[in-house]
mmCIF file of the N, C-alpha and C atoms, coordinates in Angstrom:
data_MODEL
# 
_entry.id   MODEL 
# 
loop_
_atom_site.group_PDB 
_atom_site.id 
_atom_site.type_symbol 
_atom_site.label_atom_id 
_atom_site.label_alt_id 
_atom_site.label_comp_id 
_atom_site.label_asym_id 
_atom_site.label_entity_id 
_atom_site.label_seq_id 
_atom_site.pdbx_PDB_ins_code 
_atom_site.Cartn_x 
_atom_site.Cartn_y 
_atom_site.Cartn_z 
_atom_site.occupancy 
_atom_site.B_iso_or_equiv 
_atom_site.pdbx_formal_charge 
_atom_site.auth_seq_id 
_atom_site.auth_comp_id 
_atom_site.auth_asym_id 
_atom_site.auth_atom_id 
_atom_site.pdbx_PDB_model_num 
ATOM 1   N N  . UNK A 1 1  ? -0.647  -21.085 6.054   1.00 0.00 ? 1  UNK A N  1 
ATOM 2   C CA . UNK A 1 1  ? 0.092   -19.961 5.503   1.00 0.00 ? 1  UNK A CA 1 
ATOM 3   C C  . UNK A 1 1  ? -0.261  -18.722 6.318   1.00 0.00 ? 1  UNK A C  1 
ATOM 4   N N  . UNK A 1 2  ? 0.643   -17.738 6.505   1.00 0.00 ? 2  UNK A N  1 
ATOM 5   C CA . UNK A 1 2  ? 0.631   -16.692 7.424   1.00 0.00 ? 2  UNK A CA 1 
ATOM 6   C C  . UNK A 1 2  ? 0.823   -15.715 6.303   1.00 0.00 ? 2  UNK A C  1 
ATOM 7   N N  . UNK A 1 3  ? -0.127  -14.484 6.659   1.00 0.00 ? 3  UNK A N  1 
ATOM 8   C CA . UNK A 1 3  ? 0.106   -13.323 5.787   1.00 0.00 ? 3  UNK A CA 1 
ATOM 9   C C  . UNK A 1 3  ? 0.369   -11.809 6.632   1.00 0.00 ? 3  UNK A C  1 
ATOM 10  N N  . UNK A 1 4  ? 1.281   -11.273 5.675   1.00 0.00 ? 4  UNK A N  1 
ATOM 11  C CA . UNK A 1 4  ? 1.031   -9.888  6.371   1.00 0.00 ? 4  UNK A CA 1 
ATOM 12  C C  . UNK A 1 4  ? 0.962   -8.581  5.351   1.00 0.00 ? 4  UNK A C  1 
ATOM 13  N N  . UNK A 1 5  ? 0.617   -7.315  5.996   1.00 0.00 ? 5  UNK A N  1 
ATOM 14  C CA . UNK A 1 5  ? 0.550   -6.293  5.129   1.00 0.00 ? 5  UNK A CA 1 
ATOM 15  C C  . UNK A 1 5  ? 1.573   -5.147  5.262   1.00 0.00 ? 5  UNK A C  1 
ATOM 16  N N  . UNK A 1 6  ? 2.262   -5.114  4.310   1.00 0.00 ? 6  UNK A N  1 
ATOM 17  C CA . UNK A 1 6  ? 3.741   -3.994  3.987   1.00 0.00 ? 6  UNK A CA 1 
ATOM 18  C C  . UNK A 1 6  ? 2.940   -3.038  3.131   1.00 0.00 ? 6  UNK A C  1 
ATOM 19  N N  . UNK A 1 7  ? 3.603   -1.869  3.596   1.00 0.00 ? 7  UNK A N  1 
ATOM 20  C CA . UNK A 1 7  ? 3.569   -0.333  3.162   1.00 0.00 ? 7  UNK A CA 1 
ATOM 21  C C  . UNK A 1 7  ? 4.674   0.488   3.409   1.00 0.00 ? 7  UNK A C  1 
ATOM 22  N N  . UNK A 1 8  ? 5.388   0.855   2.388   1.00 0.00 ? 8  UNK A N  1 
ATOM 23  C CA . UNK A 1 8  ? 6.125   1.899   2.493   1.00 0.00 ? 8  UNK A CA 1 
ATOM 24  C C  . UNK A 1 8  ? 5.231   3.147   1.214   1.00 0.00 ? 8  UNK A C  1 
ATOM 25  N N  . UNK A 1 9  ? 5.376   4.540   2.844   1.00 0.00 ? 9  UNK A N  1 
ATOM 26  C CA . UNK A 1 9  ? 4.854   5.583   2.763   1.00 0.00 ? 9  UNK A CA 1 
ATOM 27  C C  . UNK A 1 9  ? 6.099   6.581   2.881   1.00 0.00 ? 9  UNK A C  1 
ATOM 28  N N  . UNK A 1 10 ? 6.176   7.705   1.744   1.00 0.00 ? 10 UNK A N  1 
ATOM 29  C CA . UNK A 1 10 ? 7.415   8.160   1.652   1.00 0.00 ? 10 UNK A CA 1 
ATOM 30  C C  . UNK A 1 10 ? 8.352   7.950   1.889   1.00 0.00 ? 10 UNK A C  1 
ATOM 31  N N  . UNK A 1 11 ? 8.726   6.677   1.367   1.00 0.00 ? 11 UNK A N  1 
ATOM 32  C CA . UNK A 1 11 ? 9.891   5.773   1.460   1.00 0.00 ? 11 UNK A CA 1 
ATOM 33  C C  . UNK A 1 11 ? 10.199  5.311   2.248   1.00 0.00 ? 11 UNK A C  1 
ATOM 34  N N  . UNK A 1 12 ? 9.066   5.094   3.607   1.00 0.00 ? 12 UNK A N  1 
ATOM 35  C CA . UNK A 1 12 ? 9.663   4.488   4.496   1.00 0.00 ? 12 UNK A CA 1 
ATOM 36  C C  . UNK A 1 12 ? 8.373   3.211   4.620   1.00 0.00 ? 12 UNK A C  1 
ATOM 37  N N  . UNK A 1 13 ? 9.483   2.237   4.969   1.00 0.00 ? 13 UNK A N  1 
ATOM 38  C CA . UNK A 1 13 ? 8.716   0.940   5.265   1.00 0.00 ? 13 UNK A CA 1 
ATOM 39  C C  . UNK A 1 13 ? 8.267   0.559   6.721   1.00 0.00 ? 13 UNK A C  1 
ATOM 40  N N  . UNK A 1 14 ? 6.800   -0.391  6.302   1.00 0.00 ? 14 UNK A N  1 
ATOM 41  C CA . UNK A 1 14 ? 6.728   -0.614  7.682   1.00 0.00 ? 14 UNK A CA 1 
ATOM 42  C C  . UNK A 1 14 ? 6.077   -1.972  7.544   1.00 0.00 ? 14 UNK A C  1 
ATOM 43  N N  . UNK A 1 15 ? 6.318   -2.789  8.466   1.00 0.00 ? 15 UNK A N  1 
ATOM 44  C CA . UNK A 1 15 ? 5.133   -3.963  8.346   1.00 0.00 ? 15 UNK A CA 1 
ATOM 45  C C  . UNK A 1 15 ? 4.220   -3.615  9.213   1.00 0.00 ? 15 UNK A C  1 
ATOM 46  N N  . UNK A 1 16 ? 2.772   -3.302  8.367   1.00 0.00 ? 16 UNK A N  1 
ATOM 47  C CA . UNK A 1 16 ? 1.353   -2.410  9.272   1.00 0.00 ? 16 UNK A CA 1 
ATOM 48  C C  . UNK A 1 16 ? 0.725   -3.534  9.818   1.00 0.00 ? 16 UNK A C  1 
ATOM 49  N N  . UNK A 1 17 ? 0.961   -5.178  9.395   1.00 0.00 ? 17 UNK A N  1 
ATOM 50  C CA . UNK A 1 17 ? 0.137   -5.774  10.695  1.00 0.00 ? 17 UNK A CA 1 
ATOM 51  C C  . UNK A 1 17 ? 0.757   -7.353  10.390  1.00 0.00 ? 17 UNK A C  1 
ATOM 52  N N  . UNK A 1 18 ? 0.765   -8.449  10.889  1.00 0.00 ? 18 UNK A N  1 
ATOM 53  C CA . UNK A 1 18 ? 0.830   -9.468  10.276  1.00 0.00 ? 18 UNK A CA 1 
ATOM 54  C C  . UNK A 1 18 ? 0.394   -10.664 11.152  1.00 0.00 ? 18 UNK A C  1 
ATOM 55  N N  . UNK A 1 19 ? 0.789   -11.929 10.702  1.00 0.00 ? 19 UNK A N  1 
ATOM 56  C CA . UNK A 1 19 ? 0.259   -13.100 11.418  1.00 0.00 ? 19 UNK A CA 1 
ATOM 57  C C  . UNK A 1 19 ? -1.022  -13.434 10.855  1.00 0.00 ? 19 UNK A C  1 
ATOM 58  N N  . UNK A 1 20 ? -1.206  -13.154 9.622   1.00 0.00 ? 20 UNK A N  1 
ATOM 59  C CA . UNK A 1 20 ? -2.855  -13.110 9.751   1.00 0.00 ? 20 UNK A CA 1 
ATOM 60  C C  . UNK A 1 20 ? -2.987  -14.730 9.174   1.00 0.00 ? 20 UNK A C  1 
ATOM 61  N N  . UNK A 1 21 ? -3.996  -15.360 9.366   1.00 0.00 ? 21 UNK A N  1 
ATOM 62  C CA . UNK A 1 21 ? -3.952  -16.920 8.765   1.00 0.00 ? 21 UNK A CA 1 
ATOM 63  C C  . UNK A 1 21 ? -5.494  -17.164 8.138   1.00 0.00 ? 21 UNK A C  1 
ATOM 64  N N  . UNK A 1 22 ? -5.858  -15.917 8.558   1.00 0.00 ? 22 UNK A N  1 
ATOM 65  C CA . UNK A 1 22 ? -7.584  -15.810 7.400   1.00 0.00 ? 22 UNK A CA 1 
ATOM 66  C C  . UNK A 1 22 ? -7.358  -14.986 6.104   1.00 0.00 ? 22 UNK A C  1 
ATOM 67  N N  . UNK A 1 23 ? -6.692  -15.190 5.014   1.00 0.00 ? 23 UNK A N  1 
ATOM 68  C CA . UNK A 1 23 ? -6.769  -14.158 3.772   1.00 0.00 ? 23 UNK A CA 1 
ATOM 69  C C  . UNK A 1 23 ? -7.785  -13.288 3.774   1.00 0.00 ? 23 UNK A C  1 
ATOM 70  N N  . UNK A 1 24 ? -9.054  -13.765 4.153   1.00 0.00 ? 24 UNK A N  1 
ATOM 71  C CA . UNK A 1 24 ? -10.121 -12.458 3.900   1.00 0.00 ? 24 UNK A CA 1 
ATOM 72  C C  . UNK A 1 24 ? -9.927  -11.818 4.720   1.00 0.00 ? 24 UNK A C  1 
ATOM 73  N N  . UNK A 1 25 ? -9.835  -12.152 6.306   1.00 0.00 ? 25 UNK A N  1 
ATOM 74  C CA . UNK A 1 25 ? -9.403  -10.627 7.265   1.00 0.00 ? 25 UNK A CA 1 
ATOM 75  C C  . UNK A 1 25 ? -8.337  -9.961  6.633   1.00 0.00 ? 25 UNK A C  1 
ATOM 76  N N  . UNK A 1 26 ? -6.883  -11.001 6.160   1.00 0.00 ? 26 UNK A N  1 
ATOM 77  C CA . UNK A 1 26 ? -5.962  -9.353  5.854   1.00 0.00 ? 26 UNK A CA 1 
ATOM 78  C C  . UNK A 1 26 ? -6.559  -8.834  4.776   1.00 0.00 ? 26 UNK A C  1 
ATOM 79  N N  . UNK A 1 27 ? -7.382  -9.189  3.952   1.00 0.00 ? 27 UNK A N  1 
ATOM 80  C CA . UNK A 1 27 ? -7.925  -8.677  2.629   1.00 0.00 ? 27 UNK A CA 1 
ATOM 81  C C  . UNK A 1 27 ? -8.820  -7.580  3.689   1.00 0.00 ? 27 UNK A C  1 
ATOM 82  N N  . UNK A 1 28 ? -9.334  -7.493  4.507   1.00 0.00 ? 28 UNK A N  1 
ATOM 83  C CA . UNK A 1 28 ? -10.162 -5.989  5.121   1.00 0.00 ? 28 UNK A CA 1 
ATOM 84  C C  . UNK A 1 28 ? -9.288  -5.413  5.995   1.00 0.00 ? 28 UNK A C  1 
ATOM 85  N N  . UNK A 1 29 ? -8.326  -5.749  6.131   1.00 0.00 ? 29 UNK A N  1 
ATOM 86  C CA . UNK A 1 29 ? -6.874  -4.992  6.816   1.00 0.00 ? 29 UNK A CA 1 
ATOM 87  C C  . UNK A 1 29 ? -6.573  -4.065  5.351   1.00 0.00 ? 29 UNK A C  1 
ATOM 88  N N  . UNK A 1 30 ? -6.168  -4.997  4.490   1.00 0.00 ? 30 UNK A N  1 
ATOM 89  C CA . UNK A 1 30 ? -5.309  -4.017  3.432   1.00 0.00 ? 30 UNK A CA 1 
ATOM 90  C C  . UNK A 1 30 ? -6.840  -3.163  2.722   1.00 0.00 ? 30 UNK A C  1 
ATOM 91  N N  . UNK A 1 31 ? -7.638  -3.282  2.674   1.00 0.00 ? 31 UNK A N  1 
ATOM 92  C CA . UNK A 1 31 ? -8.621  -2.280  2.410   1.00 0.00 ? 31 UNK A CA 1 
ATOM 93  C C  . UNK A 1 31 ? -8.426  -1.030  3.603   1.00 0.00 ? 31 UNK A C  1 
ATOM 94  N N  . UNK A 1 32 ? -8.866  -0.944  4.891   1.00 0.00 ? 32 UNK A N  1 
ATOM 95  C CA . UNK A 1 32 ? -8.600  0.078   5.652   1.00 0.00 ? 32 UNK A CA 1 
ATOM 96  C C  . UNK A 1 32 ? -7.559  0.784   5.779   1.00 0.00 ? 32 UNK A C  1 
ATOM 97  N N  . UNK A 1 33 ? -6.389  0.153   5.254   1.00 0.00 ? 33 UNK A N  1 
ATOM 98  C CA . UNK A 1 33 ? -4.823  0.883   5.693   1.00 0.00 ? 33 UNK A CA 1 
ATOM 99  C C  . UNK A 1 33 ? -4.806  1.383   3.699   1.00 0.00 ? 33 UNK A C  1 
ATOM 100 N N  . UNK A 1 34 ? -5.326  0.699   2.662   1.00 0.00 ? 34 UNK A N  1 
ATOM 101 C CA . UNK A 1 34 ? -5.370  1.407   1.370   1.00 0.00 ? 34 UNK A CA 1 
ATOM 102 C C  . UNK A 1 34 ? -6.394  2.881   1.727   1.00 0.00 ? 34 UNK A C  1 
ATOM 103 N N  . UNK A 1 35 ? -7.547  2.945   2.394   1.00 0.00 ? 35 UNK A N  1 
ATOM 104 C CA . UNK A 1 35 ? -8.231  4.100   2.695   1.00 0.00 ? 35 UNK A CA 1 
ATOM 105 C C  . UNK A 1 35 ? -7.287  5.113   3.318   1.00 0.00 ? 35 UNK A C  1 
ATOM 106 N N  . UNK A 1 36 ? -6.966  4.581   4.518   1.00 0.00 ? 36 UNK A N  1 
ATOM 107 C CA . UNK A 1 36 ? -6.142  5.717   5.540   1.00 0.00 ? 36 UNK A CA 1 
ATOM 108 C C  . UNK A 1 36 ? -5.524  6.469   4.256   1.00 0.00 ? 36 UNK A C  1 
ATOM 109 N N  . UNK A 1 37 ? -4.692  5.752   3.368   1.00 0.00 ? 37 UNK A N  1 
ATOM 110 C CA . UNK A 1 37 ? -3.648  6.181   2.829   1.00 0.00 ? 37 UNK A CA 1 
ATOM 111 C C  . UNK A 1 37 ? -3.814  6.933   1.757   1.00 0.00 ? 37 UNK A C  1 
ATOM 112 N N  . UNK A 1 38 ? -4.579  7.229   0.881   1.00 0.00 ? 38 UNK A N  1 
ATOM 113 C CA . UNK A 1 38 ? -5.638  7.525   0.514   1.00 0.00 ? 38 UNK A CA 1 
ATOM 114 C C  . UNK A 1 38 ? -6.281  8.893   0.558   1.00 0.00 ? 38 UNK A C  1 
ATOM 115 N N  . UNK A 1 39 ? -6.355  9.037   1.769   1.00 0.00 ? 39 UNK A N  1 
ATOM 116 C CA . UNK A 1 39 ? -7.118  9.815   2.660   1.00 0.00 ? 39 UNK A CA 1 
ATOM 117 C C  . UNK A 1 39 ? -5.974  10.874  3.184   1.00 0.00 ? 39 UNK A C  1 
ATOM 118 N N  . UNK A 1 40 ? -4.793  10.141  3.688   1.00 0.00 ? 40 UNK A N  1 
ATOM 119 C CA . UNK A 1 40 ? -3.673  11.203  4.564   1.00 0.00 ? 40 UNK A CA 1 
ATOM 120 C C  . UNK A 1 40 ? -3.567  12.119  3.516   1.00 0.00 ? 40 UNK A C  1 
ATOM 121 N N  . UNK A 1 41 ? -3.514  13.549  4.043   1.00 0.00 ? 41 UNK A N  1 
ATOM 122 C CA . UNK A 1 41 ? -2.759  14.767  3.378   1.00 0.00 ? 41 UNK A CA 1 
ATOM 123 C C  . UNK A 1 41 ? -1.151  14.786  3.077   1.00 0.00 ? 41 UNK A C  1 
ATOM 124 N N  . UNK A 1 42 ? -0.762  14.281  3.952   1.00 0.00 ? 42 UNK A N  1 
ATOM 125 C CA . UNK A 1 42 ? 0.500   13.720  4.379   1.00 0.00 ? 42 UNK A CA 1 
ATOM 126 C C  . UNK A 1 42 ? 1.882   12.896  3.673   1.00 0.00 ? 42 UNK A C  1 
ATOM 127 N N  . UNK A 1 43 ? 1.074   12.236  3.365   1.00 0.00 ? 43 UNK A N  1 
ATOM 128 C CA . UNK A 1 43 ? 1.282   10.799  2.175   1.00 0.00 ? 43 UNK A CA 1 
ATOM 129 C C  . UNK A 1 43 ? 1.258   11.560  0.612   1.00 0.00 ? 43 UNK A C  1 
ATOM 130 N N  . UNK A 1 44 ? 2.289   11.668  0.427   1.00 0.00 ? 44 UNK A N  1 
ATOM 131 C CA . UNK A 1 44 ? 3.153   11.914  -0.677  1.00 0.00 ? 44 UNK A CA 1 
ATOM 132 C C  . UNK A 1 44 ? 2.817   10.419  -2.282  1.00 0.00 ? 44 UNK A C  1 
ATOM 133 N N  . UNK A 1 45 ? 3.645   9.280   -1.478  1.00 0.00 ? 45 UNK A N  1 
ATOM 134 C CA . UNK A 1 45 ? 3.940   8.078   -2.390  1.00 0.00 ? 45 UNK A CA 1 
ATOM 135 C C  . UNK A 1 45 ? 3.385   6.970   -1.353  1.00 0.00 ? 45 UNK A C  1 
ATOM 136 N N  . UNK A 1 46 ? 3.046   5.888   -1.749  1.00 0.00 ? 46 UNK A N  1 
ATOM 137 C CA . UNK A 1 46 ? 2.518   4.868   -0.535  1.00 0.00 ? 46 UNK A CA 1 
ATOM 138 C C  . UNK A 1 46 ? 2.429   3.672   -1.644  1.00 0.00 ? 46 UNK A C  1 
ATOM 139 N N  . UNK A 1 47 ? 2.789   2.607   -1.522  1.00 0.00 ? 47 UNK A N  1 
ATOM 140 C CA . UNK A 1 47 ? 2.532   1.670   -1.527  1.00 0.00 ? 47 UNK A CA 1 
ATOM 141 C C  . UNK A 1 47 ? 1.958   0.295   -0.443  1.00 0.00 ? 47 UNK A C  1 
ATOM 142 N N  . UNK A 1 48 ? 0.956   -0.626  -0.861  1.00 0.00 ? 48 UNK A N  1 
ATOM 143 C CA . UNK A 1 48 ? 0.551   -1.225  0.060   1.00 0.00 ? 48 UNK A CA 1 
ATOM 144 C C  . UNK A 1 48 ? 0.461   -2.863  -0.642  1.00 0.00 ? 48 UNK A C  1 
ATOM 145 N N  . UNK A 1 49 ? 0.729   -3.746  0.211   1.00 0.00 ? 49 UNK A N  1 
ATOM 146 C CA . UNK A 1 49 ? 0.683   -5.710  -0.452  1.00 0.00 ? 49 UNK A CA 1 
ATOM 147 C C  . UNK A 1 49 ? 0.273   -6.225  0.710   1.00 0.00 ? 49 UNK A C  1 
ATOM 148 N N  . UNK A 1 50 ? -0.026  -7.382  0.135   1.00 0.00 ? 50 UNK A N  1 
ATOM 149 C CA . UNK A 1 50 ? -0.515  -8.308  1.151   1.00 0.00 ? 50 UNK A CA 1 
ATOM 150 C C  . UNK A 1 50 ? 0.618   -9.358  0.524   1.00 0.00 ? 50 UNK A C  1 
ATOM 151 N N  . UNK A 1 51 ? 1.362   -9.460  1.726   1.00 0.00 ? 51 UNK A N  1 
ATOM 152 C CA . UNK A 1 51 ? 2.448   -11.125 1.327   1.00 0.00 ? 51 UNK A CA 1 
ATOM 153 C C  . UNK A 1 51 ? 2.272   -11.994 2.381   1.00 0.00 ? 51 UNK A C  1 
ATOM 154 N N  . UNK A 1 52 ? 2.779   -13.176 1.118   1.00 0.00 ? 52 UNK A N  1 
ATOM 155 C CA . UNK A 1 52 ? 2.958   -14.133 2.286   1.00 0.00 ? 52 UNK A CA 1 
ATOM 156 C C  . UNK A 1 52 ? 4.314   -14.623 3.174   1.00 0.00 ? 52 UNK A C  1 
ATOM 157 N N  . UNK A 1 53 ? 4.275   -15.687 3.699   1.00 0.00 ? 53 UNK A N  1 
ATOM 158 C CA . UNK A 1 53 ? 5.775   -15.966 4.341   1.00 0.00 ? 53 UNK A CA 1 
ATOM 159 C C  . UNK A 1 53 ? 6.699   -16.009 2.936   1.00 0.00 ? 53 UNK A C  1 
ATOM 160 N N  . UNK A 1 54 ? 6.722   -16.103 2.004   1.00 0.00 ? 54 UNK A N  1 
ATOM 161 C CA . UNK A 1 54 ? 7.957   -15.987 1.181   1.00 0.00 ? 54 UNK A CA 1 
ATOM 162 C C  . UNK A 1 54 ? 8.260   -14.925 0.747   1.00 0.00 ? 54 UNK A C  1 
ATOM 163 N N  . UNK A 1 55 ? 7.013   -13.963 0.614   1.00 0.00 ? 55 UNK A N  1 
ATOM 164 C CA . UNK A 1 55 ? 7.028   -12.317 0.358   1.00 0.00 ? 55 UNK A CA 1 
ATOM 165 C C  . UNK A 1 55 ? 6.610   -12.219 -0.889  1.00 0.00 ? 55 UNK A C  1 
ATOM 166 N N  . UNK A 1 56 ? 6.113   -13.477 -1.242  1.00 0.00 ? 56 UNK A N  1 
ATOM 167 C CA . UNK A 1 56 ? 5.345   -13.233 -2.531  1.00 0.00 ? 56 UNK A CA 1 
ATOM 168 C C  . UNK A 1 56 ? 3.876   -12.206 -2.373  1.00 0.00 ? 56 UNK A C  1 
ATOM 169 N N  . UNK A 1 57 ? 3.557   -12.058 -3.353  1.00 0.00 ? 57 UNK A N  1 
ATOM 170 C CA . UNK A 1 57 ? 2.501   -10.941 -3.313  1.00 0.00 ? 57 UNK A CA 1 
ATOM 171 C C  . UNK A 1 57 ? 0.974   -12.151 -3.714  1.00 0.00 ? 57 UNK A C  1 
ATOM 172 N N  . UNK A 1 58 ? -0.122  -11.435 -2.915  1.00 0.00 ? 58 UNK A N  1 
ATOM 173 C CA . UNK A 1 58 ? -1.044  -12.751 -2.165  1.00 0.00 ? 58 UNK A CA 1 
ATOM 174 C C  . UNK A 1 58 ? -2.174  -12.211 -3.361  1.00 0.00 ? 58 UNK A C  1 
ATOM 175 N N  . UNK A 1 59 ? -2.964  -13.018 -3.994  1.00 0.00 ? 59 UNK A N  1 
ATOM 176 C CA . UNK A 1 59 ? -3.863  -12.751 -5.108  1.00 0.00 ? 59 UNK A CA 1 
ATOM 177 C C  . UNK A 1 59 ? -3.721  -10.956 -6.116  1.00 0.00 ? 59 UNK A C  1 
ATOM 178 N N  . UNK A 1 60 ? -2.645  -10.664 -6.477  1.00 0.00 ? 60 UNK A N  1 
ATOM 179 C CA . UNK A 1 60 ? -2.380  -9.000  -6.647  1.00 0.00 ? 60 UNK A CA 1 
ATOM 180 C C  . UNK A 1 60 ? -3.093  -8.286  -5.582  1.00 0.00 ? 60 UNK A C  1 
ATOM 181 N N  . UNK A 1 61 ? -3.047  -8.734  -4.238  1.00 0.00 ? 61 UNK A N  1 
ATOM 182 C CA . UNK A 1 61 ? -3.332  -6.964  -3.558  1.00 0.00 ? 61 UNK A CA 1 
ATOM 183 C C  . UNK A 1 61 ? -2.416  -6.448  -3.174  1.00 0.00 ? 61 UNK A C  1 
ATOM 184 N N  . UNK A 1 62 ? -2.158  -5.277  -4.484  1.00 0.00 ? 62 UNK A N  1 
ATOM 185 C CA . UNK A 1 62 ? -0.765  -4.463  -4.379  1.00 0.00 ? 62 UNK A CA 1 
ATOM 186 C C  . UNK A 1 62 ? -1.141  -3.360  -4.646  1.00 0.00 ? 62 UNK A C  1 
ATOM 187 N N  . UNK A 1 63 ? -1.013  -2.253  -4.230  1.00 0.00 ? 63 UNK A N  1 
ATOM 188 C CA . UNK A 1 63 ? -1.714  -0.315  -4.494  1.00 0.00 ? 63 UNK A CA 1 
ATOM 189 C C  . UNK A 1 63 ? -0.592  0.483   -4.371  1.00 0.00 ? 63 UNK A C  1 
ATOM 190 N N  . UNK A 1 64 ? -0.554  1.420   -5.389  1.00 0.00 ? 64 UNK A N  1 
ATOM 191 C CA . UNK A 1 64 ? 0.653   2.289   -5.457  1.00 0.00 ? 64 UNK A CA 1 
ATOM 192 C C  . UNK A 1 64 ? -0.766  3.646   -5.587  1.00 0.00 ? 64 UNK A C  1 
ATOM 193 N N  . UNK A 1 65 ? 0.140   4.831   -4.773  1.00 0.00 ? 65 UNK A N  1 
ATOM 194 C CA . UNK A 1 65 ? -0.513  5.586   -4.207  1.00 0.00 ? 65 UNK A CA 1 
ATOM 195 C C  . UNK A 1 65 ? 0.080   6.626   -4.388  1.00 0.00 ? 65 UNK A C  1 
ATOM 196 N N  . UNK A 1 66 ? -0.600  7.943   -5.082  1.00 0.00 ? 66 UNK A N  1 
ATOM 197 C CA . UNK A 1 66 ? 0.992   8.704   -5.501  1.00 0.00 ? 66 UNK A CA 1 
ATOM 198 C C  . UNK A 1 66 ? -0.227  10.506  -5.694  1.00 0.00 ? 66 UNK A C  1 
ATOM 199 N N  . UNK A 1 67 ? 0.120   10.965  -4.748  1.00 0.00 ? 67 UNK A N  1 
ATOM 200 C CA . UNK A 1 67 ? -0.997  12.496  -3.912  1.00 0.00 ? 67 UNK A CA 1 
ATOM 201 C C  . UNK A 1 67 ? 0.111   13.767  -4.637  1.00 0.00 ? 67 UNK A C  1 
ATOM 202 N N  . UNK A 1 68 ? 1.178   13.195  -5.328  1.00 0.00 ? 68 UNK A N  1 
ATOM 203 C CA . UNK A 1 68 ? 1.964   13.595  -5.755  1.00 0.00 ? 68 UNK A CA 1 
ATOM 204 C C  . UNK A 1 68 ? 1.619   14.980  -6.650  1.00 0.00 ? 68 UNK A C  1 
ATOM 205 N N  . UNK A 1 69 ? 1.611   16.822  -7.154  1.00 0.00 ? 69 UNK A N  1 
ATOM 206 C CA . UNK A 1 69 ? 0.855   16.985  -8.283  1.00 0.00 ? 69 UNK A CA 1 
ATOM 207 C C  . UNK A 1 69 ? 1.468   16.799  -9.869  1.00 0.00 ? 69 UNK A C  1 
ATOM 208 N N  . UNK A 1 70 ? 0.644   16.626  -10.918 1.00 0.00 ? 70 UNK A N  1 
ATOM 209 C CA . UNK A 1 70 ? 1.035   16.427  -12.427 1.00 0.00 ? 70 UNK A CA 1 
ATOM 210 C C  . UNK A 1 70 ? 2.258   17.713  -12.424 1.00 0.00 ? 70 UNK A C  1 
ATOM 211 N N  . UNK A 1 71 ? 2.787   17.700  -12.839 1.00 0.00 ? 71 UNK A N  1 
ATOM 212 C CA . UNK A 1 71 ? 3.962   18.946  -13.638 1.00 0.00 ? 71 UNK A CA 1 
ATOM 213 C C  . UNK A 1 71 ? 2.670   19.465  -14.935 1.00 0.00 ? 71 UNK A C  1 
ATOM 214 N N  . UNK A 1 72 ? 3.192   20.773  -14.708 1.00 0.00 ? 72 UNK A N  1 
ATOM 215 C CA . UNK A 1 72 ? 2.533   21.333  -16.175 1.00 0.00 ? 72 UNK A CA 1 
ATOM 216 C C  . UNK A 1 72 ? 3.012   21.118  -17.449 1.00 0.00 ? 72 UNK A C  1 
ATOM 217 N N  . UNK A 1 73 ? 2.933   20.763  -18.718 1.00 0.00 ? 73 UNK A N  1 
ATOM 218 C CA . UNK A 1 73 ? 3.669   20.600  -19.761 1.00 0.00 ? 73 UNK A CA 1 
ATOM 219 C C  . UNK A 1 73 ? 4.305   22.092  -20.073 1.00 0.00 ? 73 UNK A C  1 
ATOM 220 N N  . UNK A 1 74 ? 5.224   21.900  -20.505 1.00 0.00 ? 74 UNK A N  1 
ATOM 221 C CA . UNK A 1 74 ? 5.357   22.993  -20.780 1.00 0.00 ? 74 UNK A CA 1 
ATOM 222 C C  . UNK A 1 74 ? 4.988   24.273  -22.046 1.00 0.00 ? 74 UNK A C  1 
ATOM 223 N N  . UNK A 1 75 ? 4.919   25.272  -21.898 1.00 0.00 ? 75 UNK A N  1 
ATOM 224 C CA . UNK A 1 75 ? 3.978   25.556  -23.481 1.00 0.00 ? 75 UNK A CA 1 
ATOM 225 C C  . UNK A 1 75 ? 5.104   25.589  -24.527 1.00 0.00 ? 75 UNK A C  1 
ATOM 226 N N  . UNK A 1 76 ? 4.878   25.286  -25.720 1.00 0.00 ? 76 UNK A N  1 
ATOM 227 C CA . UNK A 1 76 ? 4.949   25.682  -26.824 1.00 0.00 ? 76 UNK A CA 1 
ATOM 228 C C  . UNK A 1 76 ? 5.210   26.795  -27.453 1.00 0.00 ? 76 UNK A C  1 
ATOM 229 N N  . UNK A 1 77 ? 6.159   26.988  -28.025 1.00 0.00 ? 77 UNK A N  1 
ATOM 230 C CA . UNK A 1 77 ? 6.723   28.631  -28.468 1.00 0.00 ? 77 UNK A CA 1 
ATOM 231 C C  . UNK A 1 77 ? 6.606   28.450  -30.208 1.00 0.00 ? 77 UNK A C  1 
# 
């Protein structure tokens, strides 16, 4: 089985690496590219998976990522 790691970052998609045929390496792939993302100032919304060739999603490593700020409630009159 071949795996790879998808991220779409402000709505845009990308496949960030693939071919991988060791689950634990892409499992320390999708850890470093969940940090970057994380980390960017940049990065708005991000999502990140690890799939496989059918595009199923590989033991849940799936991260939604959202740098987004809360809205204030509004007050009360």
């Amino acid at each position: 089985m071949k795996y790879a790691i998808v991220k779409v970052s402000n709505g845009n998609f990308f496949i960030h690496s693939e071919g991988w045929t060791d689950i634990e390496k892409a499992k320390i792939d999708f850890a470093s590219v969940w940090k970057t993302l994380m980390n960017a100032s940049d990065v708005d919304t991000a999502c990140i998976m690890i799939v496989d060739e059918n595009l199923d999603n590989v033991e849940g490593y799936k991260e939604f990522i959202d740098h987004r700020p809360t809205p204030e409630p509004e007050p009360n009159e």
